[in-house]
C-alpha distance (Angstrom), angle and dihedral (degrees) to the residues before:
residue distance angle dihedral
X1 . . .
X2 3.79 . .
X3 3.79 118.2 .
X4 3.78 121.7 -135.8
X5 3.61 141.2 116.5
X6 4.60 103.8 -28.6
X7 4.14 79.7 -5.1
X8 4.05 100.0 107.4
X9 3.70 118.5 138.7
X10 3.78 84.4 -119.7
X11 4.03 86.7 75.6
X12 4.44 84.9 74.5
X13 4.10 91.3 50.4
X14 3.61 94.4 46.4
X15 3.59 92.6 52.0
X16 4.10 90.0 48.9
X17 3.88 84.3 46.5
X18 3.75 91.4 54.4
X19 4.04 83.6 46.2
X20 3.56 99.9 57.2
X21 4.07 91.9 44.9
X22 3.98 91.8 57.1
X23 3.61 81.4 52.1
X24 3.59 98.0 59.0
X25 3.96 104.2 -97.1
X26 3.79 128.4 146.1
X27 3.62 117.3 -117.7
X28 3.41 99.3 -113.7
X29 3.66 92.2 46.4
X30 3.89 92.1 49.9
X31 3.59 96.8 47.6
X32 4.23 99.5 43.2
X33 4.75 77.4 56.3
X34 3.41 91.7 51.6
X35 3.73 96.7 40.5
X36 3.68 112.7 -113.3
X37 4.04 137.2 115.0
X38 3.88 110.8 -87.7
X39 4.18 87.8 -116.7
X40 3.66 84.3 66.7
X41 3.55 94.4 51.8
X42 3.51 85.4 50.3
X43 3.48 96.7 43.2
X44 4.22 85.5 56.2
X45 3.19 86.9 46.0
X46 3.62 107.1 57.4
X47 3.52 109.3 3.6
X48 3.86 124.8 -115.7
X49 3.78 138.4 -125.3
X50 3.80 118.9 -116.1
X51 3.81 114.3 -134.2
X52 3.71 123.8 -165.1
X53 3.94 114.8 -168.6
X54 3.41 90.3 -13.2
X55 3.84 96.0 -51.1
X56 3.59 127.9 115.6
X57 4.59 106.5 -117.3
X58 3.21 103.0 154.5
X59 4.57 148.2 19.5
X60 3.54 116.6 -145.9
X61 3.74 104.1 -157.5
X62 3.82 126.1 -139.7
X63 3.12 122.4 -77.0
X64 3.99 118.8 -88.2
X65 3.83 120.8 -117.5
X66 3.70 92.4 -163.3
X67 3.80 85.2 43.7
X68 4.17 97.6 59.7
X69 4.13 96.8 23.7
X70 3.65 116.0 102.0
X71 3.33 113.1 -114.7
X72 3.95 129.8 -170.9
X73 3.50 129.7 -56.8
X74 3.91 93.6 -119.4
X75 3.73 86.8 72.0
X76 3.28 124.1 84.0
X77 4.17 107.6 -110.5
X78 3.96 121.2 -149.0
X79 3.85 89.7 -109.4
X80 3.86 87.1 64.4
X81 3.72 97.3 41.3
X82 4.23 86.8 54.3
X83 3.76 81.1 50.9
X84 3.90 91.4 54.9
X85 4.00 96.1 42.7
X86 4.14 89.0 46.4
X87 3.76 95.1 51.8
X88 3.88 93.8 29.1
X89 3.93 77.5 66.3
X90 4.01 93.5 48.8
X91 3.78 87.1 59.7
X92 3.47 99.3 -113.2
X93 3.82 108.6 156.3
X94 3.83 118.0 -122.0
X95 3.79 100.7 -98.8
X96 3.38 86.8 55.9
X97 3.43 97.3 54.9
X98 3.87 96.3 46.1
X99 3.96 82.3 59.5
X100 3.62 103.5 53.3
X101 4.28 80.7 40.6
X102 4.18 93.4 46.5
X103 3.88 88.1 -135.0
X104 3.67 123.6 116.9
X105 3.64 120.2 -97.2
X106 3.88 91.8 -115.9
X107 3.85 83.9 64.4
X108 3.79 93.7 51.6
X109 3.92 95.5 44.1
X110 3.44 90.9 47.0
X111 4.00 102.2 49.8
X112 4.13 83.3 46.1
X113 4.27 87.8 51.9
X114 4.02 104.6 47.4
X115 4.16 95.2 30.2
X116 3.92 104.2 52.8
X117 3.55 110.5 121.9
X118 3.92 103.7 -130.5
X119 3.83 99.5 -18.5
X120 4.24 90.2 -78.0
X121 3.79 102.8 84.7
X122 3.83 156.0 3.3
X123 3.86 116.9 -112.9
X124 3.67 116.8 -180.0
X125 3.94 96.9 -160.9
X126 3.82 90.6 50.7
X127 3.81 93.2 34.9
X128 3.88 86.6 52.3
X129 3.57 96.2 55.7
X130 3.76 94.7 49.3
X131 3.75 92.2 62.7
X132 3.61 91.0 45.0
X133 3.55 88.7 57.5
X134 3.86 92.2 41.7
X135 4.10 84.5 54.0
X136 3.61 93.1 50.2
X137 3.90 90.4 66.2
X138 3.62 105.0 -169.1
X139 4.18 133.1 -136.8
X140 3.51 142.4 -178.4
X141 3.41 108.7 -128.0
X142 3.79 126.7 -123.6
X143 3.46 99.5 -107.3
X144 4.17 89.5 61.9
X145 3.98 92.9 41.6
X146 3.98 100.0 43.6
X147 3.93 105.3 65.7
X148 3.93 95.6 -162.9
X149 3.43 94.9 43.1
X150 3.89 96.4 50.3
X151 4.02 87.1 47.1
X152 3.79 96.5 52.6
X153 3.55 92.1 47.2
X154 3.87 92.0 48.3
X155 3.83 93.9 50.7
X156 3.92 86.9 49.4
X157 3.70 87.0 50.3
X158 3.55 95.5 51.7
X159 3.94 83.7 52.1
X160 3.90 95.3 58.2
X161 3.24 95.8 -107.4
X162 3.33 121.0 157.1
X163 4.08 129.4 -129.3
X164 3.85 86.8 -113.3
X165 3.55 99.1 50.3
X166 4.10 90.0 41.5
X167 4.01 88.6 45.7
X168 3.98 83.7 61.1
X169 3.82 98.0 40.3
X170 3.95 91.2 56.8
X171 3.86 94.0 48.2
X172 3.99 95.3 47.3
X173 4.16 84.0 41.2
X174 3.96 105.3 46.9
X175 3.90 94.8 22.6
X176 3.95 87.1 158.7
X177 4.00 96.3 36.0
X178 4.26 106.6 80.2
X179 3.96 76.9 178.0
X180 3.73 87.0 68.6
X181 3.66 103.2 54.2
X182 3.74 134.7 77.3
X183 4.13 133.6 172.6
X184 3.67 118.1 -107.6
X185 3.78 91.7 -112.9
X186 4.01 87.5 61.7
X187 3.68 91.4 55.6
X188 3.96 83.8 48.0
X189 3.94 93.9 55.6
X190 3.64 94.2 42.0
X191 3.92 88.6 53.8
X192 3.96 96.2 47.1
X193 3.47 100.6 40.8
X194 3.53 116.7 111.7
X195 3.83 118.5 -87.7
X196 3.71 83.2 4.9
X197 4.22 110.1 174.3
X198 3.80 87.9 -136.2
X199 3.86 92.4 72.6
X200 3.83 98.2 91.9
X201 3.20 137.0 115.5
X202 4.19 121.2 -99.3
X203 3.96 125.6 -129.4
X204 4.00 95.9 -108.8
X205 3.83 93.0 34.3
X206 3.65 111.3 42.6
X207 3.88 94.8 148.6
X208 3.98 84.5 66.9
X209 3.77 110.9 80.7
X210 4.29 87.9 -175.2
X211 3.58 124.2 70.9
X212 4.11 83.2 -148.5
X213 4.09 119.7 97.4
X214 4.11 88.4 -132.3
X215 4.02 82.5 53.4
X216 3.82 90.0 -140.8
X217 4.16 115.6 144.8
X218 3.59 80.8 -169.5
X219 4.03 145.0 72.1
X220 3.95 106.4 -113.8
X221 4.00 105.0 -153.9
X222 3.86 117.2 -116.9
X223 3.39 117.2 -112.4
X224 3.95 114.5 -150.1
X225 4.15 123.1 -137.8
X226 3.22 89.5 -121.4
X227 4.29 99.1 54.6
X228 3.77 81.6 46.5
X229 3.94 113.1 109.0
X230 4.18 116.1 -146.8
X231 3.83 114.1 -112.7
X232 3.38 94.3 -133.5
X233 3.82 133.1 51.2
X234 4.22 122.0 -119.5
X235 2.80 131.1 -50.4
X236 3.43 83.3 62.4
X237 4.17 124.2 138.0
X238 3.84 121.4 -150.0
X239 4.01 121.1 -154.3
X240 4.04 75.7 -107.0
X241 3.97 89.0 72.2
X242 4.29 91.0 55.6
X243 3.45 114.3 108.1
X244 3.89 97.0 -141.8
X245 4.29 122.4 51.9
X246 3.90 119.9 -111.2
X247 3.82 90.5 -96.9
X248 3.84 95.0 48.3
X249 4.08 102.8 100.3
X250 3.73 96.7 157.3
X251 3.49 97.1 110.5
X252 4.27 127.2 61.3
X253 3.32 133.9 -126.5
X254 3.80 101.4 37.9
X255 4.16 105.8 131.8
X256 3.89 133.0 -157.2
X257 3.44 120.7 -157.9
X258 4.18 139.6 168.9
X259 3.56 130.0 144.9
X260 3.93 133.7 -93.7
X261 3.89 104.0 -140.3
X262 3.27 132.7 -150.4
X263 4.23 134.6 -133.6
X264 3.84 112.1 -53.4
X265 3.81 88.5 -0.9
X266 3.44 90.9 -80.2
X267 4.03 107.9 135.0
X268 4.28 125.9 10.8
X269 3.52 135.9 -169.1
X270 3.91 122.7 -142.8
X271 3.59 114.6 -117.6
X272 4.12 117.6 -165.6
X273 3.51 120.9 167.1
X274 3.65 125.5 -175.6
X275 4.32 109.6 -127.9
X276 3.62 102.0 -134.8
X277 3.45 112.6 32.7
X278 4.40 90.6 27.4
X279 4.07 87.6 -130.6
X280 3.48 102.7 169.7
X281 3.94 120.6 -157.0
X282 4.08 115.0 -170.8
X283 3.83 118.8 -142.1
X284 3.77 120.1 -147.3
X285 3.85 112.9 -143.8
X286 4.01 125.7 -174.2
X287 3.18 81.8 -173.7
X288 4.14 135.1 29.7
X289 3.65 89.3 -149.0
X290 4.28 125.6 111.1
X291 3.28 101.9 -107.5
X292 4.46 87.6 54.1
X293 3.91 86.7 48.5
X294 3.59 86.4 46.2
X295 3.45 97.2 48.4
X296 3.74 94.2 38.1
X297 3.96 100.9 47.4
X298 4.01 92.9 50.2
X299 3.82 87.7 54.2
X300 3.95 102.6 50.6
X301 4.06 96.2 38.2
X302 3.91 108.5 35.5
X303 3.69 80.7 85.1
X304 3.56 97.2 69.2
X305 3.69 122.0 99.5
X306 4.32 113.3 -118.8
X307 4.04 91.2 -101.1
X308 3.55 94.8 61.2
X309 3.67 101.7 35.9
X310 4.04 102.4 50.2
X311 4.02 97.9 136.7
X312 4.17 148.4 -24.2
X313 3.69 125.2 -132.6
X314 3.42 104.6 -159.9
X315 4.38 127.5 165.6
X316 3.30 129.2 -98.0
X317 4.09 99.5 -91.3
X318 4.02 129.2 131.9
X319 3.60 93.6 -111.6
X320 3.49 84.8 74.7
X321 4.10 97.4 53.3
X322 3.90 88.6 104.5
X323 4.20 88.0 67.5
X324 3.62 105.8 120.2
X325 4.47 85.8 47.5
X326 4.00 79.4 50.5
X327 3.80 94.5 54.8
X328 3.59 106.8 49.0
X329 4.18 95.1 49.7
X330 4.14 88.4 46.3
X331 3.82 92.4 35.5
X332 3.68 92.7 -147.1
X333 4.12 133.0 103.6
X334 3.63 122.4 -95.3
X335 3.86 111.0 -160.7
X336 3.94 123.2 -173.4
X337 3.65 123.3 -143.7
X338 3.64 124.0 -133.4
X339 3.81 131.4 -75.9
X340 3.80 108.9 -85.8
X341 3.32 100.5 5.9
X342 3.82 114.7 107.3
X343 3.58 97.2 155.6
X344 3.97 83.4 83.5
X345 3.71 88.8 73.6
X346 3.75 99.6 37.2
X347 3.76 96.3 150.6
X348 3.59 96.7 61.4
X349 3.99 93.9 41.3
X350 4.00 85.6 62.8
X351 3.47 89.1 45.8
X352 3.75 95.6 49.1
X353 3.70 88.0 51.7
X354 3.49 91.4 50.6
X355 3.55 96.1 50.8
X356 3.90 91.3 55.9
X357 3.49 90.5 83.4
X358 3.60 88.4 70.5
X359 4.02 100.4 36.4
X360 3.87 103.2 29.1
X361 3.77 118.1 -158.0
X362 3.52 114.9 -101.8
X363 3.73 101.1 40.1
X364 4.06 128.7 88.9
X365 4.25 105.8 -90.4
X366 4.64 83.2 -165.2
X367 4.34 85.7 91.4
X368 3.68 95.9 57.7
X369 4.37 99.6 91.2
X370 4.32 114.7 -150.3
X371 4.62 86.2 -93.9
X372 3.80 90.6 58.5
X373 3.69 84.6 51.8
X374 3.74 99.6 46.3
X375 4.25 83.6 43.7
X376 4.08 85.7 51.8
X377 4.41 88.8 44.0
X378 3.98 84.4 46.9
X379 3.49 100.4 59.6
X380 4.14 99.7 35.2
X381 3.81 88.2 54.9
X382 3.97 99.5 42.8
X383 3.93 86.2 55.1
X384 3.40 121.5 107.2
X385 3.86 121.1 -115.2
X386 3.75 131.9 -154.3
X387 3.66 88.9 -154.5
X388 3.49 88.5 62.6
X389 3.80 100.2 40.2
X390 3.41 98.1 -91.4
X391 3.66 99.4 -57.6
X392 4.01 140.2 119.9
X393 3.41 117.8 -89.9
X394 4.41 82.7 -143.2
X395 4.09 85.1 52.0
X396 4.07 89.2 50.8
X397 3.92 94.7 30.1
X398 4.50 91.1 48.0
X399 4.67 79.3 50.2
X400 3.75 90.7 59.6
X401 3.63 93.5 45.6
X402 3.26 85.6 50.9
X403 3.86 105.2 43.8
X404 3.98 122.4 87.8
X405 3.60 93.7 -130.0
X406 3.84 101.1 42.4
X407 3.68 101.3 179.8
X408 3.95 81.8 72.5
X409 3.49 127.4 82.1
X410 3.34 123.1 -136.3
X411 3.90 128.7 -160.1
């Protein structure tokens, strides 16, 4: 690419930047593929201030998708309208130009009419820009044009609704009125656009400036599976490698584990729970690092015998970087679920919830010695379930122990 006056080689990575955000990329991640620092992503992004001797002269607005994207080749493109100005300036007449450009003269005549800066002369860069904005084609939306419509969805707002729920509300309310009715992802836009009226505070939740549940005032970029990275390095088994679904509990001696953590990450207990018979066995970590867990989960399950110890499913966190060590003393598999996904290991995210009662969140978990533990392990396990017919998971768990063919349970 040619340099020159707005000609930089940077003009082809911002238009791949702008690429990869329509596609659904975070800023970061777009700007480390195109091969820039993330505060120039940012700075793309959302534009920046210029400061000169520590006062504010000048905005530089975000960058323009409509202004980098490629658009069709019946437009004219900025290369052609430098062509234009820089022969334009040779005296060439406008047929002429149209010939050496292969566009029709109309064309030529009438980029040189509506994009001439003050009537005196054509400049591409600034006649560019003009039919960028003239593409753009602006509109108020119809939440800031109808007045009852905005209101309602204000006061529904201010409710904590969300855009779903108020989507269905104004179809079941104004089922003859189209006026009346909007698509969740309007309600979305009006909320994160900048400046946007929606951002304030509600009567019973003033410290919460969004009317949203997530409490963002701002789109968050989707990140796709397959863009993710793994945390850990091969070997490395995903839930996809088991040889039984999440909701398959037929056979023993499968375990889920994770950790319960404490305030500012500070302390963790180890949670395992066993999937059929929801035995739970309590870790105790002075530490919440790998080589604790490492230590710690050797010591409590070595004792098992091979049909009730066949493989953990644990998630994707750095206590578990010490996996492959972890393996070869338990000879079993461990297999990690996926990012975000804790339904995967739905057994122990009851337990974990269960086991809050005991170590609330908020509070330090490094006071709680290995016998409280074993006292809290006690008396989860000796309660009955109505999952498992009303019985303890000890009663059922002390029966496989005890049964010849443990990967069978009997009742």
């Amino acid at each position: 690419m040619k340099k020159g006056p707005g000609r930089r080689p940077q003009s082809a990575k911002r238009q791949r930047f702008m690429e990869l955000r329509a596609r659904g990329w975070s800023i970061v991640a777009a700007a480390r593929e195109v091969g820039v620092s993330r505060s120039t992503g940012k700075n793309w992004h959302r534009g920046y201030t210029v400061y000169r001797n520590g006062t504010a002269v000048g905005i530089v607005p975000a960058l323009d998708r409509l202004a980098v994207r490629e658009i069709s080749s019946r437009f004219l493109s900025q290369e052609e309208r430098i062509e234009i100005a820089d022969l334009r300036q040779s005296g060439l007449s406008l047929r002429t130009i149209a010939a050496r450009l292969n566009r029709s003269p109309s064309t030529i005549s009438r980029e040189v009419r509506r994009n001439t800066v003050d009537g005196r002369s054509y400049r591409p860069f600034d006649a560019h820009r003009l039919a960028t904005a003239r593409r753009a084609r602006p509109h108020r939306r119809r939440l800031d044009t109808h007045d009852q419509l905005g209101s309602l969805v204000a006061e529904l707002l201010s409710r904590r609704w969300s855009p779903q729920q108020i989507s269905r509300h104004l179809r079941q309310r104004f089922p003859d009125d189209p006026t009346m009715r909007l698509c969740h992802e309007s309600i979305y836009q009006a909320v994160y656009q900048p400046g946007s009226r929606f951002l304030r505070p509600s009567p019973l939740a003033p410290h919460r400036r969004s009317p949203l549940r997530t409490g963002r005032d701002h789109r968050r970029a989707h990140q796709r599976p397959q863009q993710r990275r793994p945390r850990f390095a091969p070997p490395m088994l995903t839930i996809h490698d088991r040889t039984f679904p999440p909701e398959d509990r037929s056979e023993a001696g499968h375990w889920e584990g994770d950790l319960i953590v404490g305030n500012h990450h500070g302390s963790a207990i180890g949670t395992l729970v066993e999937r059929q018979t929801r035995m739970v066995r309590l870790l105790h970590l002075p530490r919440s690092d790998a080589d604790s867990l490492h230590t710690a989960l050797v010591a409590r399950m070595q004792d098992l015998p091979p049909g009730l110890l066949r493989s953990i499913t644990w998630d994707q966190g750095t206590e578990m970087a010490r996996h492959v060590t972890t393996t070869a003393v338990l000879g079993i598999p461990i297999y990690f679920c996926d990012t975000r996904s804790p339904w995967q290991r739905g057994t122990n995210e009851n337990t974990n919830g269960l086991l809050r009662d005991y170590f609330p969140k908020g509070v330090s978990l490094a006071g709680h010695p290995p016998a409280h533990l074993l006292a809290v392990e006690n008396e989860l396990n000796t309660r009955p379930r109505i999952v498992l017919g009303d019985r303890c998971p000890a009663d059922l768990f002390t029966d496989l122990l005890a049964s010849q063919n443990q990967s069978v349970l009997r009742r």
